[in-house]
C-alpha positions in Angstrom: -57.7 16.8 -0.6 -58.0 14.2 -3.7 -58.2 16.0 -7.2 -60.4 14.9 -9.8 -58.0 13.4 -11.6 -57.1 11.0 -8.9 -60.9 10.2 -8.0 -62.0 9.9 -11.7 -58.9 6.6 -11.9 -60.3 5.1 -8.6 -63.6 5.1 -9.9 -62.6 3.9 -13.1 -60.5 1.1 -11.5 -62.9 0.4 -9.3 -65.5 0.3 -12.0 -63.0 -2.5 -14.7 -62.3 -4.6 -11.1 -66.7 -5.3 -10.2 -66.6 -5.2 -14.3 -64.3 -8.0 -14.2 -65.6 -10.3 -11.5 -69.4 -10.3 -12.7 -68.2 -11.1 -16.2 -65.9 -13.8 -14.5 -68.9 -15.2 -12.2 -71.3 -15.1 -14.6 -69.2 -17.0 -17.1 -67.8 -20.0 -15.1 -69.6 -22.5 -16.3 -68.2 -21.8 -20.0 -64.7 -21.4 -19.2 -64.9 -25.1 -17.0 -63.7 -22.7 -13.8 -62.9 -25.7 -11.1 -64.7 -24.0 -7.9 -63.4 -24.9 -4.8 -62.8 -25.0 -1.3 -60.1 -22.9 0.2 -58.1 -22.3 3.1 -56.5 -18.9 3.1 -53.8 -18.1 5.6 -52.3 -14.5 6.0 -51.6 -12.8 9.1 -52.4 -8.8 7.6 -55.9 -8.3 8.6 -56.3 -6.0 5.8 -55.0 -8.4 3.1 -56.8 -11.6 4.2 -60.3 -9.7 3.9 -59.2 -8.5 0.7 -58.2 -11.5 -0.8 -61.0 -12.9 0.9 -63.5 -11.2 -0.9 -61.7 -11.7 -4.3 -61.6 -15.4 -4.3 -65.5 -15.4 -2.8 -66.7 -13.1 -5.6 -65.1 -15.4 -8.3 -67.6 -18.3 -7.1 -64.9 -20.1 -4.6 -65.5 -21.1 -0.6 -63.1 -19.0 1.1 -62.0 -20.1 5.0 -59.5 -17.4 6.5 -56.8 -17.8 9.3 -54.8 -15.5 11.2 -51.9 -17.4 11.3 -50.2 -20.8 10.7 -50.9 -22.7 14.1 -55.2 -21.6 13.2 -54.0 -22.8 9.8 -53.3 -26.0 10.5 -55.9 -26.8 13.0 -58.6 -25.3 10.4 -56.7 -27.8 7.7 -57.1 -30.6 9.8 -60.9 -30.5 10.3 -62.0 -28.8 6.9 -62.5 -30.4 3.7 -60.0 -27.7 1.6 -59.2 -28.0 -2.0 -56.7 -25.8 -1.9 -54.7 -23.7 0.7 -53.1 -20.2 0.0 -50.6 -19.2 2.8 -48.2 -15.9 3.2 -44.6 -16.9 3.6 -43.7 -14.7 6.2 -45.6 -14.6 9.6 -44.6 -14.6 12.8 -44.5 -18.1 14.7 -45.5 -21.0 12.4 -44.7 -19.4 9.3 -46.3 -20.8 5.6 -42.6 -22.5 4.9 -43.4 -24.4 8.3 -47.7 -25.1 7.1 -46.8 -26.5 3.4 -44.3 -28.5 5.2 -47.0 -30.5 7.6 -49.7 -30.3 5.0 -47.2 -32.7 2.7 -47.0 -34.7 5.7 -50.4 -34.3 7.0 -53.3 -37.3 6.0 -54.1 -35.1 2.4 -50.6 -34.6 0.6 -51.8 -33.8 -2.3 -53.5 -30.5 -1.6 -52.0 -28.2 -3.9 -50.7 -25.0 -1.7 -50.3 -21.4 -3.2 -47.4 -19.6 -1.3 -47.0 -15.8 -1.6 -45.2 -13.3 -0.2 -43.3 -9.9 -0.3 -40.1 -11.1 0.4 -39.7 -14.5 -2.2 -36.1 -14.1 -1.5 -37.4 -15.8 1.6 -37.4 -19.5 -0.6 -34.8 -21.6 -0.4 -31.7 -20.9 -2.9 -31.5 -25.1 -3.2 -34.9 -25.4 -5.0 -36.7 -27.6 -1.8 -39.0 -25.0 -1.5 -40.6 -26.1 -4.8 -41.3 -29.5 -3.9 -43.5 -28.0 -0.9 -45.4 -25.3 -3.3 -47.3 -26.1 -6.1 -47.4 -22.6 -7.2 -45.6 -19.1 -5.6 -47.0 -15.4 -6.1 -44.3 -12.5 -5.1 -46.4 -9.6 -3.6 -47.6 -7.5 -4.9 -49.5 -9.1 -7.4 -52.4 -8.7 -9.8 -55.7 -10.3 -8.9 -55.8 -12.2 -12.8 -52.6 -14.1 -11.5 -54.1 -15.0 -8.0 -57.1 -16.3 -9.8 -55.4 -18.0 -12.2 -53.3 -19.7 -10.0 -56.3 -20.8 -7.9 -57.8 -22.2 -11.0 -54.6 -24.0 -11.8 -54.7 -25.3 -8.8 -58.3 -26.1 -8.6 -57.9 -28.1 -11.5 -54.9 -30.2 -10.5 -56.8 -31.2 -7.4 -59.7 -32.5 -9.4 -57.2 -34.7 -11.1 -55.8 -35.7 -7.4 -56.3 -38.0 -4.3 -58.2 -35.5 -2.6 -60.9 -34.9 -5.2 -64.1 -37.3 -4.6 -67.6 -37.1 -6.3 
């Protein structure tokens, strides 16, 4: 059974997070927010609908895969501003997707890597020529979306970005 206590700090953190995201949404437009369209790859189910939902609610176009070969192929025939990718997933894993999307048509797309295990990177630094940014798990959702904004506004100064 959940005490009080414990309810009364979900509710509260519950509360601060919808708090946050309406004041965020409804004050784009003053902060120059760059929103954008992006290409989320995570194999956790539960994670990608999170995030998911995050990134949506602070005014960006959020297209989810499962996986890094759905990644790619979803990368290839979408229009993404930016891609965010988990590290660690079975078969083609987001090492393997920054990789091809530096060698892919679009370059320049920045690419968010994050994982649970940034040990993972490479000790020699190559790893940082393939990621324009890198978010250890777990992480706050202020970093995420700052990153994302970062990012967003790095590809507007980019190749990719067209009016």
């Amino acid at each position: 059974m959940i005490s009080l206590v414990r309810l009364a700090r979900w509710m509260l953190h519950r509360t601060a997070f919808f708090k946050f995201f309406f004041f965020l949404k409804n004050n784009q437009k003053e902060w120059g927010l760059a929103m954008c369209n992006v290409l989320l790859i995570e194999d956790e189910k539960l994670v990608s609908d999170m995030l998911r939902r995050v990134i949506t609610r602070s005014g960006h176009n959020v297209e989810t895969a499962s996986g890094g070969h759905e990644g790619l192929l979803k990368f290839e025939k979408g229009p993404f501003d930016l891609v965010i990718t988990e590290l660690s997933m079975p078969g083609i894993n987001g090492r393997r997707v920054a990789r091809s999307i530096r060698r892919s048509e679009k370059p320049n797309t920045p690419i968010i890597g994050m994982s649970a295990s940034p040990w993972l990177l490479d000790g020699d630094g190559s790893d940082s020529f393939i990621f324009d940014s890198f978010i250890p798990k777990p992480f706050h959702m202020q970093t995420l979306l700052h990153a994302i904004n970062e990012a967003a506004l790095s590809s507007m100064n980019s190749d990719n970005y067209q009016l």
